[in-house]
N, CA, C and O atoms as a Tinker XYZ file with bonds, in Angstrom:
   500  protein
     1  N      4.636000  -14.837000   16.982000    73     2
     2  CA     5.943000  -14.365000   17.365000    64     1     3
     3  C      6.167000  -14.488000   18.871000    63     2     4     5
     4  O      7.106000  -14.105000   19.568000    81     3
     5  N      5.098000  -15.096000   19.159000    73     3     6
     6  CA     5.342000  -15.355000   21.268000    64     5     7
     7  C      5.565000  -13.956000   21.546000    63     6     8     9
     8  O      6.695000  -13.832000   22.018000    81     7
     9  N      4.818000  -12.579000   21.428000    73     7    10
    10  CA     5.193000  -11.770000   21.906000    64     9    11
    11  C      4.441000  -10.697000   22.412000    63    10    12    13
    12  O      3.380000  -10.850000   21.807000    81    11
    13  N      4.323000   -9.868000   23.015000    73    11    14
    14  CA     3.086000   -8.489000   23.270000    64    13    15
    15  C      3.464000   -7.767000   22.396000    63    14    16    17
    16  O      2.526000   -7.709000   21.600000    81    15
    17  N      4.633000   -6.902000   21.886000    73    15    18
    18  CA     4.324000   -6.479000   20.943000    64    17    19
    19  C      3.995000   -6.556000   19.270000    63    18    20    21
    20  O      4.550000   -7.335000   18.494000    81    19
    21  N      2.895000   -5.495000   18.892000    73    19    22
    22  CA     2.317000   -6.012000   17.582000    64    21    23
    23  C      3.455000   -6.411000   16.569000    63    22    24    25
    24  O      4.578000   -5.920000   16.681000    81    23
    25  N      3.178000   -7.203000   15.696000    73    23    26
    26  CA     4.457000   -7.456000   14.625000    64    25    27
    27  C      5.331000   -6.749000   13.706000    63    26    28    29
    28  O      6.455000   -7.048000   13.302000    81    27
    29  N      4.468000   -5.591000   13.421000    73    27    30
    30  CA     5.195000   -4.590000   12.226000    64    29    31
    31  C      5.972000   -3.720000   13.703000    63    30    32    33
    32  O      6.819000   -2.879000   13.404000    81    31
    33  N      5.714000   -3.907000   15.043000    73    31    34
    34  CA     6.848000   -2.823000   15.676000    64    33    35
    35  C      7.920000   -3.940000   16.078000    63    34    36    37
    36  O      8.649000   -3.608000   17.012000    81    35
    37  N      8.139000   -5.205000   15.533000    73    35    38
    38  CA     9.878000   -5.756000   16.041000    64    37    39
    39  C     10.511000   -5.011000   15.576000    63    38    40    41
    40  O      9.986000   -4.138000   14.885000    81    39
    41  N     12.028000   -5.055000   15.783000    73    39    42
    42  CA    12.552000   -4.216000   14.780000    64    41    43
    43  C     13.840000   -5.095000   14.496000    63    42    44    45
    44  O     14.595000   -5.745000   15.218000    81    43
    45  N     13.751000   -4.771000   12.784000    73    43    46
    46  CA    15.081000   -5.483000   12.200000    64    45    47
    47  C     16.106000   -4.423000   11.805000    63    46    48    49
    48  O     15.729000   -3.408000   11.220000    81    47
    49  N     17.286000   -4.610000   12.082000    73    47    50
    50  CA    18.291000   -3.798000   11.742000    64    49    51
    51  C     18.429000   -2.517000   12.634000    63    50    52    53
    52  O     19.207000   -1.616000   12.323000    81    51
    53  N     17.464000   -2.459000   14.013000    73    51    54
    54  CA    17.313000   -1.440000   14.884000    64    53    55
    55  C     16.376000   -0.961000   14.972000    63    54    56    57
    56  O     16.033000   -0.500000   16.060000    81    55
    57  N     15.324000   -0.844000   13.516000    73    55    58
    58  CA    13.832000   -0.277000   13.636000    64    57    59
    59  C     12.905000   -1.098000   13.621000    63    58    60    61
    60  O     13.039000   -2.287000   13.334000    81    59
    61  N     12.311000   -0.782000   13.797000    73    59    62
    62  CA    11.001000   -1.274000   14.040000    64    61    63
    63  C     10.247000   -1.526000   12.144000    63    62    64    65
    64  O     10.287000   -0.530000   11.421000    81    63
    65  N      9.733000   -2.647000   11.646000    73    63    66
    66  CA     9.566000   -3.631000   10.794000    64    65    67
    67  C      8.528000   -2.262000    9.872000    63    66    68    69
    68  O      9.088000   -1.986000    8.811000    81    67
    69  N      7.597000   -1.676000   10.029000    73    67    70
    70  CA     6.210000   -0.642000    9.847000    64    69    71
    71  C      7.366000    0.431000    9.475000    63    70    72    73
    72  O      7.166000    0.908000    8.358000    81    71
    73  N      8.227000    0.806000    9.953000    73    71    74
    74  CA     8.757000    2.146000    9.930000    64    73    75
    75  C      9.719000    1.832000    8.746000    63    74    76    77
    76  O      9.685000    2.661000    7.835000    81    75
    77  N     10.509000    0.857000    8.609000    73    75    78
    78  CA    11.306000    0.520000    7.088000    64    77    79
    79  C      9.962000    0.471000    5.947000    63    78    80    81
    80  O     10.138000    0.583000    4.734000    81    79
    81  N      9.242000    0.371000    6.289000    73    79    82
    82  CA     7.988000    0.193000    4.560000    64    81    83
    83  C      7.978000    1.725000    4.842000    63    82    84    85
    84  O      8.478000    2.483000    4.011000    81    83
    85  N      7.590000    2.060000    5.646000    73    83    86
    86  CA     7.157000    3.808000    5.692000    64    85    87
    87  C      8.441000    4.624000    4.630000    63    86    88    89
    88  O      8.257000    5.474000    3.758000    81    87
    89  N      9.703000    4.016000    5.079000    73    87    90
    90  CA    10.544000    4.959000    4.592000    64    89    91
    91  C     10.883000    4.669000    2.962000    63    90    92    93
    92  O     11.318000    5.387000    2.061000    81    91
    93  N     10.581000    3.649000    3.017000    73    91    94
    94  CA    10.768000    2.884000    1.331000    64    93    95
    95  C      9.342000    3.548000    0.916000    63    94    96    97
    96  O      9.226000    3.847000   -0.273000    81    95
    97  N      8.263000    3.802000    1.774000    73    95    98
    98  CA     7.209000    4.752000    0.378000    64    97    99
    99  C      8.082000    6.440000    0.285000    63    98   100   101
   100  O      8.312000    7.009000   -0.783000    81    99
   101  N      8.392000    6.898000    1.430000    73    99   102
   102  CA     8.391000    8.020000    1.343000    64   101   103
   103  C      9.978000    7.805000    0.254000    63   102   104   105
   104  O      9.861000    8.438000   -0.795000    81   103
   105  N     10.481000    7.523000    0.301000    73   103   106
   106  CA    12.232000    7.453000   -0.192000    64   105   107
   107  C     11.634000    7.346000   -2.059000    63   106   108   109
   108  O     12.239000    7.839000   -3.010000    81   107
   109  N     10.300000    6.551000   -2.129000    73   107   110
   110  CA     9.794000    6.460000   -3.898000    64   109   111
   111  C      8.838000    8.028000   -3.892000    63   110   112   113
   112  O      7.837000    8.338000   -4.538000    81   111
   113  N      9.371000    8.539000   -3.217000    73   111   114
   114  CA     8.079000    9.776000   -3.423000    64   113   115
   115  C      6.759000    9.593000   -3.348000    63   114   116   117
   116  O      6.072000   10.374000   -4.007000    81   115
   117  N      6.025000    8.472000   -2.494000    73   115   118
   118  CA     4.876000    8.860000   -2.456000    64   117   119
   119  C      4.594000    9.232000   -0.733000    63   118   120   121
   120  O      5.087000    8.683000    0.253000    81   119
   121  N      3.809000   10.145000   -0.798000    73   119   122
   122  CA     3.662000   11.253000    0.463000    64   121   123
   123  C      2.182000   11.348000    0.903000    63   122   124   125
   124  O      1.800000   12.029000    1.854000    81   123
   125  N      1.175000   10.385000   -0.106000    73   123   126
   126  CA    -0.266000   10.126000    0.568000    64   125   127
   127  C     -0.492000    8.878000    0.644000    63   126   128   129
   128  O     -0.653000    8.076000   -0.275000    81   127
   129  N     -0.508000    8.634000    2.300000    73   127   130
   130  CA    -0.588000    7.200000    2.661000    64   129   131
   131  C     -1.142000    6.877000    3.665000    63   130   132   133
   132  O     -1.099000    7.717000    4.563000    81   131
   133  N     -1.825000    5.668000    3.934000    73   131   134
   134  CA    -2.181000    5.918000    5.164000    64   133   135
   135  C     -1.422000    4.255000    5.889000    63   134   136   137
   136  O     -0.843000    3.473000    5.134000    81   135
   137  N     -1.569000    3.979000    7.357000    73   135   138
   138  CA    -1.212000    2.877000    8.042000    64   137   139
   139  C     -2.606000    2.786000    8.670000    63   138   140   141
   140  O     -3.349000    3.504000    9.338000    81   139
   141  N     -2.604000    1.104000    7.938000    73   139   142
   142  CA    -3.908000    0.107000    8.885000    64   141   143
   143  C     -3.785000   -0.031000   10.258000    63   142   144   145
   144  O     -2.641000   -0.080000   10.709000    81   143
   145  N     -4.595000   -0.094000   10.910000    73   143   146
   146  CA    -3.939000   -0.860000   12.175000    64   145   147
   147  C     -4.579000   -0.995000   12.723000    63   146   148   149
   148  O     -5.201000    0.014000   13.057000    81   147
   149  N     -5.160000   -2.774000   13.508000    73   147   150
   150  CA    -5.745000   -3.147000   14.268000    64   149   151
   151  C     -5.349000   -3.632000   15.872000    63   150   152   153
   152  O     -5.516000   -3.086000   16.962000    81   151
   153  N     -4.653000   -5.119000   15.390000    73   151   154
   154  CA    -4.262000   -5.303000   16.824000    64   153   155
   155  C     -2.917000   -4.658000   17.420000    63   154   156   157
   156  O     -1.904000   -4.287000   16.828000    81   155
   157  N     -3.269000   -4.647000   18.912000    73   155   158
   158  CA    -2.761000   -3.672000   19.560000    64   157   159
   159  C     -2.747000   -2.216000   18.758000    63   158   160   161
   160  O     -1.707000   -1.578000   18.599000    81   159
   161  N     -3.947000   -1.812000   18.312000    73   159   162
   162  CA    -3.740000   -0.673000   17.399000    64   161   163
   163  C     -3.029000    0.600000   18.053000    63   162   164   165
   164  O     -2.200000    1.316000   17.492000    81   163
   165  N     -3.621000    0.767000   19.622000    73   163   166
   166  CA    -3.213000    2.207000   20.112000    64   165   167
   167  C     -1.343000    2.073000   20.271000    63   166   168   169
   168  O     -0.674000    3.049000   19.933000    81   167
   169  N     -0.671000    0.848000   20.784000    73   167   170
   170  CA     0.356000    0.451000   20.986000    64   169   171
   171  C      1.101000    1.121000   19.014000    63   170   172   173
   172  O      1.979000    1.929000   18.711000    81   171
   173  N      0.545000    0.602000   18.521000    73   171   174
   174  CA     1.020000    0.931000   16.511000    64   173   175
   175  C      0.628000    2.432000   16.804000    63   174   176   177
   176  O      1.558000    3.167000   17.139000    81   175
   177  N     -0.557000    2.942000   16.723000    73   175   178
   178  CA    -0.945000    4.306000   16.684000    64   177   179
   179  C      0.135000    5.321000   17.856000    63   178   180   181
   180  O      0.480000    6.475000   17.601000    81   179
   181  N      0.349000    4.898000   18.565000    73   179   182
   182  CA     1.615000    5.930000   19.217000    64   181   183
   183  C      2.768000    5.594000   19.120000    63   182   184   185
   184  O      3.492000    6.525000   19.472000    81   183
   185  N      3.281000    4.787000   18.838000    73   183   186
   186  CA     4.529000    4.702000   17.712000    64   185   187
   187  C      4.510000    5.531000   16.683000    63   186   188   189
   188  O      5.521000    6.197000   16.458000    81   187
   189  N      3.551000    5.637000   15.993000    73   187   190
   190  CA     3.774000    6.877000   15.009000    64   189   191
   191  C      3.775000    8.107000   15.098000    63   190   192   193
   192  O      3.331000    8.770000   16.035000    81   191
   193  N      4.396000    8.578000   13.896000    73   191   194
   194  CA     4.618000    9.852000   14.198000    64   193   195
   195  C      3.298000   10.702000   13.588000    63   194   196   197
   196  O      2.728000   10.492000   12.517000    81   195
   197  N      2.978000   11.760000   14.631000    73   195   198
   198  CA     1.658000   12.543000   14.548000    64   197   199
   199  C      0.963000   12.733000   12.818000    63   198   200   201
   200  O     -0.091000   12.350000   12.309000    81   199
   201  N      1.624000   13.169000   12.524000    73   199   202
   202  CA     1.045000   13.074000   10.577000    64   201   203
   203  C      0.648000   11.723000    9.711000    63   202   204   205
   204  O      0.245000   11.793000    8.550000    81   203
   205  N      0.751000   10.962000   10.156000    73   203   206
   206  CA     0.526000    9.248000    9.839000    64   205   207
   207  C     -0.782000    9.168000    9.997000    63   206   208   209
   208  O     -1.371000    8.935000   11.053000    81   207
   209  N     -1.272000    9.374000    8.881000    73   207   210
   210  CA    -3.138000    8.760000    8.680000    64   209   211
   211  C     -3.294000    7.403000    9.074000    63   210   212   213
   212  O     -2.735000    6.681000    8.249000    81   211
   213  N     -3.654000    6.965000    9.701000    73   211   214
   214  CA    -4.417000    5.640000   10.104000    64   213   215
   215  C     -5.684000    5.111000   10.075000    63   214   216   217
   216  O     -6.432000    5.827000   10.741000    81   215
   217  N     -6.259000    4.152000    9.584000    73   215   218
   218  CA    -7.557000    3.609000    9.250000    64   217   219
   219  C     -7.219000    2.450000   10.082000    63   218   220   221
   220  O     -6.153000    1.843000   10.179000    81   219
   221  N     -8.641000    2.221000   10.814000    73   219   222
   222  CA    -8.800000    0.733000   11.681000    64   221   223
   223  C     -9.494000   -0.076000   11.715000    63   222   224   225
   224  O    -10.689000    0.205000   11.808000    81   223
   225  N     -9.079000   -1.450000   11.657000    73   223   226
   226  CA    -9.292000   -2.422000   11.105000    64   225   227
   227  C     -9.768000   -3.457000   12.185000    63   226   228   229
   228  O     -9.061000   -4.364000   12.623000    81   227
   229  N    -11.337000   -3.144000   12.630000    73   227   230
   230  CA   -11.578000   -3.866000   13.944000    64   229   231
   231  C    -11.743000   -5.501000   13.784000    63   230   232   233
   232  O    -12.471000   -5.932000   14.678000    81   231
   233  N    -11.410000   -6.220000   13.160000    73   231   234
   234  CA   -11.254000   -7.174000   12.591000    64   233   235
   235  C    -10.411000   -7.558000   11.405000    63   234   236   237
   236  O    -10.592000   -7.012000   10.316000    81   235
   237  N     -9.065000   -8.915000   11.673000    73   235   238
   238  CA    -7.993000   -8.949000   10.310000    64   237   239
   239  C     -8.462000  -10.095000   10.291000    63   238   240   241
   240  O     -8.260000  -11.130000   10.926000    81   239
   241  N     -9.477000   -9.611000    9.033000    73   239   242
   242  CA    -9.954000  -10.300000    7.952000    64   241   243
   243  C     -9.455000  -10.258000    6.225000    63   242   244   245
   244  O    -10.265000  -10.545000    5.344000    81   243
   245  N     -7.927000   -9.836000    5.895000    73   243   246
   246  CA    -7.156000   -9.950000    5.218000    64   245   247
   247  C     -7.072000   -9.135000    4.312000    63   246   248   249
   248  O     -8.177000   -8.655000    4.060000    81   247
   249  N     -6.114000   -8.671000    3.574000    73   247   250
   250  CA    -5.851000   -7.815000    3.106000    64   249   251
   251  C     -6.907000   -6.688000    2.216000    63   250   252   253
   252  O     -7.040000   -5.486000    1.988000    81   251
   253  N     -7.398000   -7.750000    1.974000    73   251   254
   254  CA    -8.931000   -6.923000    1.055000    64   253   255
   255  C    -10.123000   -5.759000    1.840000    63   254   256   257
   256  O    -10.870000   -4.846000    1.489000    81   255
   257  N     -9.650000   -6.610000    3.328000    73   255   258
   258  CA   -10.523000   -6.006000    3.951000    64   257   259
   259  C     -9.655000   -4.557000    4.769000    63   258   260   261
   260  O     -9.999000   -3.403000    5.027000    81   259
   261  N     -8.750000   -5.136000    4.919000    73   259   262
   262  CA    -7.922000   -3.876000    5.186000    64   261   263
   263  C     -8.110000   -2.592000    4.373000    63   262   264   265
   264  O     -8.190000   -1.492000    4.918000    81   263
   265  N     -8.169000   -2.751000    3.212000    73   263   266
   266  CA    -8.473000   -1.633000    1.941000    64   265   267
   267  C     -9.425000   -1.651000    2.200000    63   266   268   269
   268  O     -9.409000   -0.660000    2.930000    81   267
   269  N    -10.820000   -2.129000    2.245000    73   267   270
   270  CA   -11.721000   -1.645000    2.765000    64   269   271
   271  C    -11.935000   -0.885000    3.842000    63   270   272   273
   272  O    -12.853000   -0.069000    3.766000    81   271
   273  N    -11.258000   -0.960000    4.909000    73   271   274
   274  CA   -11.054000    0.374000    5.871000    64   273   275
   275  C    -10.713000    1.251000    5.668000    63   274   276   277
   276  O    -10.806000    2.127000    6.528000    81   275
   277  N    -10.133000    1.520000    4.439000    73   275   278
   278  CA    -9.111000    2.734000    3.906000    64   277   279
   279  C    -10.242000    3.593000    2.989000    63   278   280   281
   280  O    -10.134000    4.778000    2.675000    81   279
   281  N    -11.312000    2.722000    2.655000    73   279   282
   282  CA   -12.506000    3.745000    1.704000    64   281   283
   283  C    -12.833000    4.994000    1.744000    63   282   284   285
   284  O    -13.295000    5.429000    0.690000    81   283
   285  N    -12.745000    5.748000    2.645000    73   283   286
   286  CA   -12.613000    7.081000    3.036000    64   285   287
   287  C    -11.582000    7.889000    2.942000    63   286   288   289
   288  O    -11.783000    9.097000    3.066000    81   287
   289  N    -10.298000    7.405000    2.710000    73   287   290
   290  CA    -9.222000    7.969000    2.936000    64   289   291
   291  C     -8.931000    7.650000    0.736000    63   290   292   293
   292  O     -8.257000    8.164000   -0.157000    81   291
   293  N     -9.731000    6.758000    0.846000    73   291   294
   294  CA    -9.414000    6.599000   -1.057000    64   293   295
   295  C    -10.370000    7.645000   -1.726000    63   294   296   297
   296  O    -10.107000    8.431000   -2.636000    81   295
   297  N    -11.657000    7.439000   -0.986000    73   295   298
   298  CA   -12.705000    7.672000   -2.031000    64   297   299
   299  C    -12.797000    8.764000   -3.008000    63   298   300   301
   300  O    -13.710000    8.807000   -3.833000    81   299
   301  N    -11.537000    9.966000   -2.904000    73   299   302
   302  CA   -11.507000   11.107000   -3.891000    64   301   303
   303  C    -10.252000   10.604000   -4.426000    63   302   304   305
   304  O    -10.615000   10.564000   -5.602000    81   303
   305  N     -9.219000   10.248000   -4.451000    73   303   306
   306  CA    -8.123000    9.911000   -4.739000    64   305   307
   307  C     -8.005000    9.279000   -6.466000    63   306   308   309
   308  O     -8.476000    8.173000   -6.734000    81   307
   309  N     -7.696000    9.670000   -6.950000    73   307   310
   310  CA    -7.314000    9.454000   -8.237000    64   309   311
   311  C     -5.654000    8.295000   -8.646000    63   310   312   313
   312  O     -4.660000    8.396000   -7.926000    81   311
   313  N     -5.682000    7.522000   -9.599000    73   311   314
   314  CA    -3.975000    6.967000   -9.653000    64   313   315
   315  C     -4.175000    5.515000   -9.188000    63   314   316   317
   316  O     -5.146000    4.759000   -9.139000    81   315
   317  N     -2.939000    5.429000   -8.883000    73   315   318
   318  CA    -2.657000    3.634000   -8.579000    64   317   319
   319  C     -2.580000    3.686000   -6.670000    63   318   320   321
   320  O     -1.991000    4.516000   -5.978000    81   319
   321  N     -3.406000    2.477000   -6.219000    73   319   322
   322  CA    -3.289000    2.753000   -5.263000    64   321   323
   323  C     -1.680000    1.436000   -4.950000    63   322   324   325
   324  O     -1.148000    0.870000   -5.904000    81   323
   325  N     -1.286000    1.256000   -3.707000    73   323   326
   326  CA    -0.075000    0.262000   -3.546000    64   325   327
   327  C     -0.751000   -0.128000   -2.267000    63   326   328   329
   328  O     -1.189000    0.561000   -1.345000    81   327
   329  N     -0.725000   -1.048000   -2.407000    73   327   330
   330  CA    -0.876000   -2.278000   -1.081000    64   329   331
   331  C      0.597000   -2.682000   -0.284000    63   330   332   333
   332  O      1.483000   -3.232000   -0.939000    81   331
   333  N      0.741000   -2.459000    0.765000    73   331   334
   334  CA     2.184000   -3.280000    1.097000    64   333   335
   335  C      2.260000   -3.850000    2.931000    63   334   336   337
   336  O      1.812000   -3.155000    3.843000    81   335
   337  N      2.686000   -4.739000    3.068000    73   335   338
   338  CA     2.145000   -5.511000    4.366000    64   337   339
   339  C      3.538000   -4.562000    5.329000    63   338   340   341
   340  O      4.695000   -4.287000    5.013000    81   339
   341  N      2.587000   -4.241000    6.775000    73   339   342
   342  CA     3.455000   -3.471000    7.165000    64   341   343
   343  C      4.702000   -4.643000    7.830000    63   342   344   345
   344  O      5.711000   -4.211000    8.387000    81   343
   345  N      4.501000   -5.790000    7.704000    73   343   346
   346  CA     5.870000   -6.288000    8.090000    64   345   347
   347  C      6.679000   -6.941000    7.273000    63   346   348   349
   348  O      7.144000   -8.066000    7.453000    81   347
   349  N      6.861000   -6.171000    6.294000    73   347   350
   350  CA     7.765000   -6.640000    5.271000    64   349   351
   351  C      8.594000   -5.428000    5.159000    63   350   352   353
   352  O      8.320000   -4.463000    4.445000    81   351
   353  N      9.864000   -5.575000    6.090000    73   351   354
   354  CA    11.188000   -4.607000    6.061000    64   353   355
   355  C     12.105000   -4.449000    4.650000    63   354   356   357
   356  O     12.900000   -3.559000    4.348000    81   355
   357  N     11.720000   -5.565000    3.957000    73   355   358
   358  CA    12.731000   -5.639000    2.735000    64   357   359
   359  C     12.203000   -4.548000    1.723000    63   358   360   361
   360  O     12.955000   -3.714000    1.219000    81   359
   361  N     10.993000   -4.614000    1.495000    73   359   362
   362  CA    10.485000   -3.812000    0.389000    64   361   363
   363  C     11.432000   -2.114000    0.812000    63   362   364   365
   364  O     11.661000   -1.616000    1.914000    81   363
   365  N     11.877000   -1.489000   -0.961000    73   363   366
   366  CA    12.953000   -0.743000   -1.091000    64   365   367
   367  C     12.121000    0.420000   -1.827000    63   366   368   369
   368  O     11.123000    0.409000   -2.548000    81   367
   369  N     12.976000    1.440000   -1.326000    73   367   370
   370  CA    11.917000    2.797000   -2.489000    64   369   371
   371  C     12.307000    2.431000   -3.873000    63   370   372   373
   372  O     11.688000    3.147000   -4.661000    81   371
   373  N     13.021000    1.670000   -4.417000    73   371   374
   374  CA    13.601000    1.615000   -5.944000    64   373   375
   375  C     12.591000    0.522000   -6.185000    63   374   376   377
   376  O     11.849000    0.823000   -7.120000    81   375
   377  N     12.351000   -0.529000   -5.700000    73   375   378
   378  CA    11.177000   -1.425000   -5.737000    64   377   379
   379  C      9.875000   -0.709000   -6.202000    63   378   380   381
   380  O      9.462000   -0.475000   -7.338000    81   379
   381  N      9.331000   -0.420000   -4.922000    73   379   382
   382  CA     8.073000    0.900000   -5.501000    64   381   383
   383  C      8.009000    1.881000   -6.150000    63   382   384   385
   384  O      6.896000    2.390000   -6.285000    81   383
   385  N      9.306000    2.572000   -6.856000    73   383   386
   386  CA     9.253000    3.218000   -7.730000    64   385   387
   387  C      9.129000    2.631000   -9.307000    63   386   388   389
   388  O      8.544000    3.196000  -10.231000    81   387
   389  N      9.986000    1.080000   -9.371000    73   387   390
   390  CA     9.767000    0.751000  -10.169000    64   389   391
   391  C      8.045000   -0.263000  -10.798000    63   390   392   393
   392  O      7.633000   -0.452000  -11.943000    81   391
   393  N      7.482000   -0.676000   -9.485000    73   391   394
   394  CA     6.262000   -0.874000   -9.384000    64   393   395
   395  C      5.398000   -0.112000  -10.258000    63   394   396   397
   396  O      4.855000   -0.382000  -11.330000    81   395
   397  N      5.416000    1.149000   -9.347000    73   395   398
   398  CA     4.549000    2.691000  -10.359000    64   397   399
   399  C      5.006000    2.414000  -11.449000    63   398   400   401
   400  O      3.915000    2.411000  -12.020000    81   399
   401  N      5.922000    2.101000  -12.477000    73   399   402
   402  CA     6.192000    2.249000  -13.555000    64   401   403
   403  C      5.464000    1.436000  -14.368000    63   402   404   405
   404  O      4.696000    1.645000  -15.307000    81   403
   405  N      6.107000   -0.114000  -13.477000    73   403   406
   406  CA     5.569000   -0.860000  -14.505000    64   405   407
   407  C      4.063000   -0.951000  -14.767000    63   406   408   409
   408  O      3.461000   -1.173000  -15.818000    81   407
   409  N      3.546000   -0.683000  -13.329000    73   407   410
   410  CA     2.047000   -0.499000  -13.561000    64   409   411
   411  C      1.185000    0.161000  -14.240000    63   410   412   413
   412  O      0.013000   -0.156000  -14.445000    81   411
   413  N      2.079000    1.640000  -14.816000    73   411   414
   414  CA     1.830000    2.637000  -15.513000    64   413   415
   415  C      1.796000    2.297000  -17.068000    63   414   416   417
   416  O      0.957000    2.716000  -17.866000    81   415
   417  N      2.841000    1.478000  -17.338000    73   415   418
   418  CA     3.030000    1.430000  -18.639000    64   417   419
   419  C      2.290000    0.134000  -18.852000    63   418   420   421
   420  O      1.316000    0.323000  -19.581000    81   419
   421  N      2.398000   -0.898000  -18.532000    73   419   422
   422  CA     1.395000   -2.004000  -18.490000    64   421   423
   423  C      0.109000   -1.657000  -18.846000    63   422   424   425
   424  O     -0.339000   -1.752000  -19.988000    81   423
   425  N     -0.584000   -1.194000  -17.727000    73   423   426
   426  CA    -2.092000   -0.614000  -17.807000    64   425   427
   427  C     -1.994000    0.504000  -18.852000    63   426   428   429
   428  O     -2.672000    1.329000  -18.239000    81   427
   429  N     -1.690000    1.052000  -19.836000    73   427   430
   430  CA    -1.846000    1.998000  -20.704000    64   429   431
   431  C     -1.451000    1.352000  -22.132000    63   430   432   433
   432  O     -2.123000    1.573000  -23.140000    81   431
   433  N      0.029000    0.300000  -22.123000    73   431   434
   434  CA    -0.678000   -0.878000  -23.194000    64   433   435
   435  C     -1.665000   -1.610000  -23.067000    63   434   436   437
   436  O     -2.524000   -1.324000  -23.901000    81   435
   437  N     -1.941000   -2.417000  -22.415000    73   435   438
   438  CA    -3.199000   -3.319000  -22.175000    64   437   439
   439  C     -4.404000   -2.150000  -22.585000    63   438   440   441
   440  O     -5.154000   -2.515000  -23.490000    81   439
   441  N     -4.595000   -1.132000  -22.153000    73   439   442
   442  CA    -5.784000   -0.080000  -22.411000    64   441   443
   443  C     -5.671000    0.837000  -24.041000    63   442   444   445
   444  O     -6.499000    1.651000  -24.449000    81   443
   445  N     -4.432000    0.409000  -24.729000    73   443   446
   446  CA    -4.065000    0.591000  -26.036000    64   445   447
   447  C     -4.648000   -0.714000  -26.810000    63   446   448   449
   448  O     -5.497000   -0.663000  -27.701000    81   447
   449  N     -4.071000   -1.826000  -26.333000    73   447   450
   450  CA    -4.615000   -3.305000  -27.234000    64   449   451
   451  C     -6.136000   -3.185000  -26.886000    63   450   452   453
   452  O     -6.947000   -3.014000  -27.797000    81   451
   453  N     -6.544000   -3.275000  -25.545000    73   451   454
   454  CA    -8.383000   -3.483000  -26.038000    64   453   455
   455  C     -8.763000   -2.371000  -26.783000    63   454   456   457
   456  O     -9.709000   -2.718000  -27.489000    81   455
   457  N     -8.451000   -1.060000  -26.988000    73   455   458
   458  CA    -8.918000   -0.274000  -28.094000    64   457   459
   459  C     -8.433000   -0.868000  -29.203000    63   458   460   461
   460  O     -9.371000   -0.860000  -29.999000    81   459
   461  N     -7.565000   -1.341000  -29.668000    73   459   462
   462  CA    -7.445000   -1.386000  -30.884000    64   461   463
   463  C     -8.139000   -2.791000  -31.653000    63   462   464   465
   464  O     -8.698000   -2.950000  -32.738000    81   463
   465  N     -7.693000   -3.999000  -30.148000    73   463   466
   466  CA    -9.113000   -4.795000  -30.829000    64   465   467
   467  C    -10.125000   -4.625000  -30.872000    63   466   468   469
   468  O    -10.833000   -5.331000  -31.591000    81   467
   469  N    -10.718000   -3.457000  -30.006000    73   467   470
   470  CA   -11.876000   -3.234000  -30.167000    64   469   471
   471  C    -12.497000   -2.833000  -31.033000    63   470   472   473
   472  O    -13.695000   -3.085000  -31.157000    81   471
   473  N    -11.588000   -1.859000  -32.114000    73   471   474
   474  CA   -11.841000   -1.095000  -33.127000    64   473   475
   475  C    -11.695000   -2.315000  -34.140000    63   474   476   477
   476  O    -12.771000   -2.760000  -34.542000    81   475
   477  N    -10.617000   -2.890000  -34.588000    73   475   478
   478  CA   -10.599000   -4.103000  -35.434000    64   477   479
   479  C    -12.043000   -4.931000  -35.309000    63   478   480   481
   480  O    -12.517000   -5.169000  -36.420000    81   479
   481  N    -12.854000   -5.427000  -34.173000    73   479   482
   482  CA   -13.763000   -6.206000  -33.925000    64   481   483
   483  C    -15.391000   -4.913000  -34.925000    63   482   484   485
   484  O    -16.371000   -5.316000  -35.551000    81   483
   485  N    -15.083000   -3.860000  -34.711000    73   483   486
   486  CA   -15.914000   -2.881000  -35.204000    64   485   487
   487  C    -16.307000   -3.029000  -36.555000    63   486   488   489
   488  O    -17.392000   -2.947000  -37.132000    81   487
   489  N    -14.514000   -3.397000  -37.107000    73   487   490
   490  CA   -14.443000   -2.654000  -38.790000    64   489   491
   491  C    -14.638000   -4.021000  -39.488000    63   490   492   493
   492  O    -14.862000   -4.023000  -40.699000    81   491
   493  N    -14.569000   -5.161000  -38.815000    73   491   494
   494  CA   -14.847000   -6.568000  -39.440000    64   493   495
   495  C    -16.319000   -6.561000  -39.076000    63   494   496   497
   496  O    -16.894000   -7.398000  -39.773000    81   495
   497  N    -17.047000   -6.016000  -38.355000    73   495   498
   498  CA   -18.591000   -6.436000  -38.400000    64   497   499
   499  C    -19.216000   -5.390000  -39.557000    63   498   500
   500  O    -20.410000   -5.438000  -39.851000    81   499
């Protein structure tokens, strides 16, 4: 971006790129979250506002590894976790609400069919 500041703080539409995903989780109701942040991390880290969990990522080595910084902040956590790149302004709370859904109901058929083939695979042996 030819620029000093980090990428999720440009701002489109007046804010800053990190702070539209923030409000699209909080706007779907989810309220435990944390923000990655490596380069220029302290520049990202005081931009936020004081209650914003942050995990750091002394190396972006890609998204996988990003969640891997977050292992501590997961490791009791129960549910679906959501991945979302902090510079993507478009993503909408109706988006991630409908996400949770589909993920919900998806993963609970899929976890209905392998029981039931599983049981079919049972009653034929």
């Amino acid at each position: 971006m030819k620029s000093n500041l980090p990428k999720v703080l440009h701002k489109v539409c007046g804010k800053p790129m990190l702070f539209h995903v923030i409000d699209a989780l909080k706007g779907a109701d989810v309220d435990d979250f944390i923000v990655v942040i490596g380069h220029k991390s302290d520049v990202v880290r005081a931009s936020l506002n004081q209650n914003i969990k942050t995990a750091y990522q002394d190396r972006q080595l890609g998204t996988g590894h990003a969640v891997m910084c977050c292992s501590e902040f997961l490791k009791d956590k129960e549910g679906t976790v959501i991945v979302l790149a902090g510079d993507a302004p478009l993503i909408t709370a109706e988006t991630i609400k409908m996400s949770l859904i589909f993920t919900k109901t998806v993963a609970t058929r899929l976890l209905y069919l392998q029981v039931m083939l599983t049981i079919q695979q049972v009653l034929e042996e």
